[in-house]
C-alpha positions in Angstrom: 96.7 114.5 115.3 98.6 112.4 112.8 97.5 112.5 108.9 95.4 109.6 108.2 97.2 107.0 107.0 100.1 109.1 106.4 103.0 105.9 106.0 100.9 105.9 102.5 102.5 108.4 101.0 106.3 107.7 103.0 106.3 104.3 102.6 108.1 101.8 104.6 111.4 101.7 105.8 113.8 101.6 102.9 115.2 98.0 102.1 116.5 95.5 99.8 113.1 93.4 101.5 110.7 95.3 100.3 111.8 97.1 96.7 108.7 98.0 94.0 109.5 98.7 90.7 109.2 102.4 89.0 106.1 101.3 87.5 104.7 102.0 90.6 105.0 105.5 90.4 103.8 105.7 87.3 100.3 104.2 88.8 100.1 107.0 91.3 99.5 108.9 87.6 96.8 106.8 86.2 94.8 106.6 89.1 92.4 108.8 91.5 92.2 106.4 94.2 88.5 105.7 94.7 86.8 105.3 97.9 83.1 104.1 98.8 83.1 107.4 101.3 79.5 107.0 102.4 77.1 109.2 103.6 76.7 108.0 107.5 73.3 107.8 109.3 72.8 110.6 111.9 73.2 108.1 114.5 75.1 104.8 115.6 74.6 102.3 118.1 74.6 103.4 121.9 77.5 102.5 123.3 78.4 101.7 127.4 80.7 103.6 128.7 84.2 103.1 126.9 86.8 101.4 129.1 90.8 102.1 128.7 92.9 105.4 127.6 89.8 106.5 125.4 87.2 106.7 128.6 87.7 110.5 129.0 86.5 111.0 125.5 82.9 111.7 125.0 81.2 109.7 122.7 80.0 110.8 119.2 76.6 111.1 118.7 76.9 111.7 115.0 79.8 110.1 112.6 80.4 110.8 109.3 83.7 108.3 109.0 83.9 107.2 105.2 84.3 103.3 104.3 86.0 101.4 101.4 85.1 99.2 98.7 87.0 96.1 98.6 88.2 94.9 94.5 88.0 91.2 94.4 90.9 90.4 92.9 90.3 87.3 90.5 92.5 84.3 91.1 93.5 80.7 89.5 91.9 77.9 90.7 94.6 76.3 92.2 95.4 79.2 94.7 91.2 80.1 94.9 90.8 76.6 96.3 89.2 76.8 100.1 91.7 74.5 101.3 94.6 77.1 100.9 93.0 78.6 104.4 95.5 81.7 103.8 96.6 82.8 106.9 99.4 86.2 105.6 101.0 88.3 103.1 104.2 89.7 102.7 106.3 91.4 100.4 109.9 90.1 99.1 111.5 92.3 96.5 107.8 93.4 95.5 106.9 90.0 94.9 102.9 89.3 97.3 103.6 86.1 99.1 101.0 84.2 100.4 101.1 81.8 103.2 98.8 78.8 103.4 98.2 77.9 106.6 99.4 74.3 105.9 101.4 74.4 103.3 101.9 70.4 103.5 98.0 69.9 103.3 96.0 69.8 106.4 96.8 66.2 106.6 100.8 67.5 106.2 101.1 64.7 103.6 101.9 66.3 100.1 104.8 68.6 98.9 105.2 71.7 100.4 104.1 74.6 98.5 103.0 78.2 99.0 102.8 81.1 96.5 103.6 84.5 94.9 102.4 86.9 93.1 104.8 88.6 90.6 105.9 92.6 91.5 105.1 93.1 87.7 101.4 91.2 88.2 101.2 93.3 91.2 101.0 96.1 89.1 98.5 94.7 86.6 96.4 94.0 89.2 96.5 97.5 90.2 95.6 98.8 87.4 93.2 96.3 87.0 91.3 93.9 90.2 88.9 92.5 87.8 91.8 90.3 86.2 92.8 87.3 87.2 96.1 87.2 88.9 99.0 85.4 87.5 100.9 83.5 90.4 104.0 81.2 90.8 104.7 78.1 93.4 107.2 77.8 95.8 108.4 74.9 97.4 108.7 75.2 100.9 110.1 72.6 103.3 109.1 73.0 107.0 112.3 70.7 107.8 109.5 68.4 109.4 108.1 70.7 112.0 104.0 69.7 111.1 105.1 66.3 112.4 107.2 67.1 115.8 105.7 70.2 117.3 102.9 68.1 119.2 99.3 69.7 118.2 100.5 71.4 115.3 98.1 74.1 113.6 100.1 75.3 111.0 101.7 79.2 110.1 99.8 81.7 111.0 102.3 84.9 109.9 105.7 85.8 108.0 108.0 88.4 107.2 111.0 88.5 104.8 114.5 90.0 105.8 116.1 89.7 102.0 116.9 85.7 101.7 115.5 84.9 105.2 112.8 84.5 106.0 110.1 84.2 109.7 106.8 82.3 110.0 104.8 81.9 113.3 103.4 79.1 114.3 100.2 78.1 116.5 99.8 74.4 118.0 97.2 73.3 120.7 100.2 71.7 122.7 100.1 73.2 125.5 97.3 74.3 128.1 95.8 74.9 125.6 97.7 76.7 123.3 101.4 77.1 122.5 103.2 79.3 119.8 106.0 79.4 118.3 108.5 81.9 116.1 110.6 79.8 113.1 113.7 80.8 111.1 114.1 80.3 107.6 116.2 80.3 104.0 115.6 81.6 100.9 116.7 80.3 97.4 116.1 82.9 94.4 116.4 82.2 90.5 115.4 85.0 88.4 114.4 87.5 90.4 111.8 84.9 92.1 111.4 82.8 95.1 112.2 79.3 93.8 112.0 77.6 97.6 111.6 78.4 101.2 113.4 76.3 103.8 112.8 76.3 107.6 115.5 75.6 110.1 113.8 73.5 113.0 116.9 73.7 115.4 116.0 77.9 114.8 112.9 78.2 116.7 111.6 80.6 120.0 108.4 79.4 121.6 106.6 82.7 122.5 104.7 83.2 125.9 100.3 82.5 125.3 98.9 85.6 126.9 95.6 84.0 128.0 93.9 80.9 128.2 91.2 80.7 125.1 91.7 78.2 122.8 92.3 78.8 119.1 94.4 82.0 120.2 97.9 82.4 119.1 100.6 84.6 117.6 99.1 86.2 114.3 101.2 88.7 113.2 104.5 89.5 112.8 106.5 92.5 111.2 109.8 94.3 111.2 111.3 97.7 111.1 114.1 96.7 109.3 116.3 95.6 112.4 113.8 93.8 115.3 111.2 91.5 114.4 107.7 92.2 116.6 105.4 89.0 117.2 101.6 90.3 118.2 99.3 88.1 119.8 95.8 87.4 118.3 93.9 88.9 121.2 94.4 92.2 122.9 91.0 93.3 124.0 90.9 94.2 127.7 88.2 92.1 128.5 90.6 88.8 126.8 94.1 90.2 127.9 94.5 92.1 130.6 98.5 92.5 130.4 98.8 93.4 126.2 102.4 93.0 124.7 104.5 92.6 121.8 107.5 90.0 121.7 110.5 92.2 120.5 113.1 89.5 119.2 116.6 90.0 117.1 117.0 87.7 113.6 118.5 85.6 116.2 115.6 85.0 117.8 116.7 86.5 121.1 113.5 88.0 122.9 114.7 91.9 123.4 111.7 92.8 125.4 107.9 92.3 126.3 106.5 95.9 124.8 103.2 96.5 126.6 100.5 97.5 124.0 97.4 99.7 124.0 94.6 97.4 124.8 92.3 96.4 121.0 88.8 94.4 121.3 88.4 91.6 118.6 91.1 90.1 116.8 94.5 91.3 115.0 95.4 89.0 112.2 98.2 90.6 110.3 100.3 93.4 110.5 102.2 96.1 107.8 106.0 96.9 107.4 106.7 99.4 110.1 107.9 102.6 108.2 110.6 104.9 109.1 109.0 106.6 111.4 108.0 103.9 113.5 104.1 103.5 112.2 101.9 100.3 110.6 98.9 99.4 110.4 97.1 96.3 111.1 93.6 94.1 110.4 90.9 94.6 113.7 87.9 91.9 112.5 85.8 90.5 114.6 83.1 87.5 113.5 80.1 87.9 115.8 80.0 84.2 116.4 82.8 84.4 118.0 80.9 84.8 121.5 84.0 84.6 123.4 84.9 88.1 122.2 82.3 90.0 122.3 82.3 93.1 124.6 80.0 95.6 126.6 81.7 98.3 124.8 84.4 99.2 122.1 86.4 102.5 122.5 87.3 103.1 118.4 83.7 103.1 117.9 82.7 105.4 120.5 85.6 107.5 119.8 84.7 107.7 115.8 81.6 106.7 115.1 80.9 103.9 112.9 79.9 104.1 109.0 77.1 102.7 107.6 77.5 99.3 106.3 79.3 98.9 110.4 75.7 100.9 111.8 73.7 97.9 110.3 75.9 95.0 111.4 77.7 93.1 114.6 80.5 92.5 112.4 83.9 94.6 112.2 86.4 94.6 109.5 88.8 98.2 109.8 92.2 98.7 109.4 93.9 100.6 112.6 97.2 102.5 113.1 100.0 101.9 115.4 103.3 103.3 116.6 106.0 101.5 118.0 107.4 103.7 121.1 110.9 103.0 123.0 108.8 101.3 125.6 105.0 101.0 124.5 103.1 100.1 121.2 100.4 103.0 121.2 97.4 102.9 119.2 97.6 106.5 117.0 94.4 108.7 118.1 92.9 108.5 114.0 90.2 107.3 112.7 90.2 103.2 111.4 89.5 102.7 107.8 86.4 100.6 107.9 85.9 98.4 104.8 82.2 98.4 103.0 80.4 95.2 104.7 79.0 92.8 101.5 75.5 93.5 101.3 75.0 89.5 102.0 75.8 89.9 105.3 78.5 87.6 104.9 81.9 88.4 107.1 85.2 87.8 105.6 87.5 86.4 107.7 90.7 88.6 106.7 93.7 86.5 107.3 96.4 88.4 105.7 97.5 92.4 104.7 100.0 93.8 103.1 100.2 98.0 102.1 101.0 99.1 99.1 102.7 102.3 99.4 100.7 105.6 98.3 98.1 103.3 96.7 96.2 101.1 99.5 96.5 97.5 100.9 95.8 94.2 99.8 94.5 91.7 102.3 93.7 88.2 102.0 90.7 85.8 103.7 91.4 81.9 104.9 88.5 79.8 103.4 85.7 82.2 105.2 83.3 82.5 103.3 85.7 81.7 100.5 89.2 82.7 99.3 89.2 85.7 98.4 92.1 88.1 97.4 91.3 91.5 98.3 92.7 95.5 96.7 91.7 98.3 98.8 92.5 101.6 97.0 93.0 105.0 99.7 92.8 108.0 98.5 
């Protein structure tokens, strides 16, 4: 069985895209990376029979699987407003960039801005989440794609390869859904992103992979050659035929990867590191009826912790591994995040890992914007 969350300590894949300063290091001397590990109740739910690869295991009938406070990581009102409805994260030369998911305005009429957080804030923030964060605009010019992709829903994902950049995009144009994958420019000045640029005659429209509405490409990530699109949904009972769109920076689909079946939703994925591992954010609202299942695998498998024993909702981070022909789901056990005691679920939108520290993940306007820091130990 693989470490937990072993990429932690490795890191990702060495590159110019993705390049944190020595204070970073330093950190990993200040802190003991806390951890609400909680004491679990003897028993969890009673789950159906599982369905999929994890079937021949038998279910836990005990679980003592930790969970993880989540640092609310102040910001200024301008980025804290609901109407950014953040949709990703993603690192460019250490700097967190995070992508509205209209950066135009819902109504697409106003100048185009996302924004960034600083790799030296990054580190403040670090050391400490009860400070507001200190961020920077960037103008960003979708080269008029809000206006001609018909039913367009904005950018739901991107990833930086050093001054270009990738966004996905979601539209109801089709029947009902149609996505696409975008290619970008970046303009630096001073060690920051001064403007982002799309290119619309640089665009891939990637195969839906069911029929639900409101379902779309989510994620996207790299491993420092290929770019991987994932779709929203991957649950058995949703998708019966999982993959991955493998593409080249020119946006050539490579291949359809098939991958190990999730329930719920995947939002956002992590760098992949060296080795071929990332992680990415499972979350699933219980309103959303349309994906709820008889039974879910990871929690039979592992047990569930005890903010997850009292609650329908899921928020865990799981780990992957990208195969020469499959995407496999690594047998360890998800970091579950500690549930707010309001009940409230948190619609998590965005992640990014911070190597040998944690992750920070972001939410759209559910229940609020919130910036989140998730230390590992």
């Amino acid at each position: 069985m693989i470490p937990l969350w072993r990429f932690l300590i490795l890191g990702p894949m060495s590159s110019k895209d993705f390049n944190f300063s020595k204070t970073i290091s330093l950190l990993l001397l200040i802190f003991t990376l806390t951890a609400c590990s909680c004491t679990a109740k003897t028993s969890h739910k009673e789950q159906p029979a599982a369905i999929g690869e994890l079937n021949e295991v038998n279910p836990l009938t005990t679980t003592s699987i930790g969970e993880y406070m989540v640092y609310a990581v102040p910001l200024p009102e301008v980025v804290a407003s609901p109407s950014m409805e953040f949709s990703g994260l993603a690192w460019h030369d250490g700097d967190l960039v995070l992508l509205p998911q209209y950066p135009h305005g819902i109504m697409g009429n106003r100048d185009g801005v996302i924004y960034a957080i600083p790799a030296g804030e990054v580190e403040n923030i670090i050391a400490d989440p009860e400070a507001e964060a200190v961020v920077y605009a960037i103008e960003f010019d979708d080269d008029g794609l809000r206006k001609t992709l018909a039913g367009f829903e904005g950018f739901e994902s991107l990833v930086f390869f050093g001054d270009t950049v990738f966004l996905t995009i979601e539209t109801h144009g089709g029947s009902p859904m149609k996505a696409f994958l975008v290619k970008g420019g970046v303009e630096t000045k001073d060690g920051k992103i001064e403007s982002i640029t799309l290119f619309s005659n640089q665009i891939v429209e990637l195969s839906v992979q069911n029929s639900n509405r409101n379902a779309s490409y989510e994620a996207i990530t790299t491993d420092g050659e290929y770019l991987y699109a994932f779709y929203e949904q991957y649950g058995y009972e949703q998708n019966p035929n999982p993959y991955v769109v493998k593409l080249d920076q020119d946006l050539n689909v490579i291949a359809e990867i098939p991958f190990d079946p999730v329930n719920y939703r995947l939002t956002d994925a992590g760098q992949i590191d060296r080795d071929g591992y990332f992680g990415m954010i499972n979350y699933f609202f219980p309103g959303d009826e349309h994906l709820q299942v008889s039974s879910d695998p990871i929690s039979v498998r592992y047990g569930l912790p005890e903010s997850h024993l009292q609650s329908d909702i899921v928020e865990r981070l799981l780990r992957f591994k990208v195969e020469p022909d499959h995407i496999t789901l690594v047998d360890e056990a998800p970091v579950y995040l500690r549930l707010p005691d309001d009940g409230e679920a948190r619609n998590w939108e965005g992640f990014a890992e911070i190597p040998g520290l944690g992750f920070f993940v972001v939410t759209d306007s559910f229940p609020n914007t919130m910036l989140g820091l998730i230390k590992i130990r």
